[in-house]
C-alpha positions in Angstrom: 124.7 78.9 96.4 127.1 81.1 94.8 127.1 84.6 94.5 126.5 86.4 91.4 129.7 88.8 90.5 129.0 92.3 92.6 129.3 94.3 89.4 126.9 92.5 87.2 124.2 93.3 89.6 124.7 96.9 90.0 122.4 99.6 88.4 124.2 102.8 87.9 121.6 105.8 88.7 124.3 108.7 88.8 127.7 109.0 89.3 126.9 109.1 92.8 124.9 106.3 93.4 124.1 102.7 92.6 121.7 99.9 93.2 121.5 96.4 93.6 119.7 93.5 94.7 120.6 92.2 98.4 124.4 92.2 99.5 126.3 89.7 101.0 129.3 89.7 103.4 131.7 88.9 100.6 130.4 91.6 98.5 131.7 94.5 100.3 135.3 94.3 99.4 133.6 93.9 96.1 131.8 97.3 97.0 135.2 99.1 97.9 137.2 97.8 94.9 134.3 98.7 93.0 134.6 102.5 93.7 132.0 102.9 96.9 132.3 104.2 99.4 128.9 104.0 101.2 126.5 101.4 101.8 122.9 102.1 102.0 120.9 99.1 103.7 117.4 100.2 102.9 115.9 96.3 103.7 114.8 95.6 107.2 116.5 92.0 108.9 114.6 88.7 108.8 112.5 89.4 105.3 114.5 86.2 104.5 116.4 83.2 106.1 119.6 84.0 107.0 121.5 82.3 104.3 119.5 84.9 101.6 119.6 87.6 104.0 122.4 88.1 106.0 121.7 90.3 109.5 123.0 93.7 109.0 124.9 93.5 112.0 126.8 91.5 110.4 126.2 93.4 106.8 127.8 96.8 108.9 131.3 94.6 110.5 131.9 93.4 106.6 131.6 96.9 105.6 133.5 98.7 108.4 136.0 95.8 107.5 136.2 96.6 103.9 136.8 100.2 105.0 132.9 101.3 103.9 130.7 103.5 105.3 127.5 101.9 106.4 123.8 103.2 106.9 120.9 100.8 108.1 117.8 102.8 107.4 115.4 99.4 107.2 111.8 100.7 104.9 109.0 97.8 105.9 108.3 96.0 102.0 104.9 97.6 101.2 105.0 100.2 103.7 105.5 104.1 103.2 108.8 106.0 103.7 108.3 107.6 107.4 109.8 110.9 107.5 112.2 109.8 110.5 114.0 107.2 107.4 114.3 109.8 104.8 115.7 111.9 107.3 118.5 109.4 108.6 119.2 108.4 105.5 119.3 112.0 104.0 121.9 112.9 107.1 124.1 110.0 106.2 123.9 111.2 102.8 124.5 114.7 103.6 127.3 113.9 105.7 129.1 111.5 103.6 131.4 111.8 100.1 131.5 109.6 97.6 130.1 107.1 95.6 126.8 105.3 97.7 125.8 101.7 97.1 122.5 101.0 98.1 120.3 97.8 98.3 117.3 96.0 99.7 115.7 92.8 98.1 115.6 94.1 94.4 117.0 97.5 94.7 114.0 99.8 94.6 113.5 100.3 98.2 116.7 101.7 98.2 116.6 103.8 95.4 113.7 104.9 96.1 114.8 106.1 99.7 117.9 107.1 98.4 115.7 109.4 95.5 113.4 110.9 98.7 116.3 111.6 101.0 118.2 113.6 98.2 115.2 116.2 97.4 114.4 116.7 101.1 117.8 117.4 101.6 118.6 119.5 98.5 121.1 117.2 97.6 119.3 116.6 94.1 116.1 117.8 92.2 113.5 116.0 91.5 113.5 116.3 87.5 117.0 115.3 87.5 116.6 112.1 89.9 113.2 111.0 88.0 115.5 111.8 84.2 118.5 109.0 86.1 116.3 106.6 87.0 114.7 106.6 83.5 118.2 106.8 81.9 118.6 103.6 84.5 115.6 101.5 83.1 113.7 102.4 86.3 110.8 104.6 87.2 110.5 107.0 89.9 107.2 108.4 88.3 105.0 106.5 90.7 107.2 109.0 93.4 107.4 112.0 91.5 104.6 114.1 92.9 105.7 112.9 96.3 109.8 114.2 95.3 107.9 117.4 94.0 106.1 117.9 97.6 109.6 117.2 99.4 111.8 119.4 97.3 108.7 121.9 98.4 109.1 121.2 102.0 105.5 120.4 102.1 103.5 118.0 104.6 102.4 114.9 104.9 106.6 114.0 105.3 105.6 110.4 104.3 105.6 108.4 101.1 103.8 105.7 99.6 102.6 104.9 96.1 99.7 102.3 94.6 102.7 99.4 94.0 104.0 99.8 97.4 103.9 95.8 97.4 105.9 95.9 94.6 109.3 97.3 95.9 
């Protein structure tokens, strides 16, 4: 089955940051041309064969390859954003510049880390990420109070919302 054109599945949140529905070996020269710089693998391996899902393994080499940085922070479908993933993913973050490409199996997981990590690492607040993803046609209003508690520093460190199935 051939792969839709990288660019036509990208959702622009920021300047800084995109989403996308899963990513293929192929795409990540795609990624590069595109502008990225960073890869965020928020989807853990074997949610799918591996002809839908390809293992990130392999998901890092094509990126390396392509001359990408690549973070493999897997979030569990329907689980809740352990504090230990928000923090590699906000160190990766923190430690990286340029433009961050992230994806899981419809892009939310990823966006959704990628919206938790910034606030606990003051790399964005939490009006401004919940104002990009609306601007985006996405929510983050199901996370707000939890990107409120973050930006805070407060306990419990971990996230989850009602439609945690649903990302």
């Amino acid at each position: 089955m051939p792969i839709p054109d990288l660019v036509s599945r990208l959702t622009h949140i920021s300047p800084a940051f995109a989403t996308t529905p899963q990513l293929h070996v192929a795409d990540m020269t795609a990624a590069k041309q595109a502008g990225f710089t960073m890869i965020l693998n928020a989807r853990p391996d074997g949610e799918e064969d591996e002809d839908e899902q390809p293992p990130s393994i392999l998901l890092k080499k094509a990126a390396q390859d392509a001359g990408l940085a690549y973070s493999y922070v897997p979030i569990i479908n329907g689980a809740v954003f352990p504090h230990n993933a928000l923090i590699a993913a906000g160190e990766a973050m923190a430690d990286h510049q340029g433009p961050i490409l992230g994806f899981c199996l419809t892009g939310m997981r990823s966006l959704r880390l990628w919206a938790l990590a910034s606030v606990l690492y003051g790399l964005a607040a939490p009006e401004d990420l919940l104002s990009a993803a609306q601007s985006a046609g996405l929510s983050l209003d199901s996370f707000a109070e939890h990107l409120d508690r973050l930006s805070r520093h407060e306990a419990p460190l971990y996230v989850a919302d009602n439609a945690a199935m649903m990302i």
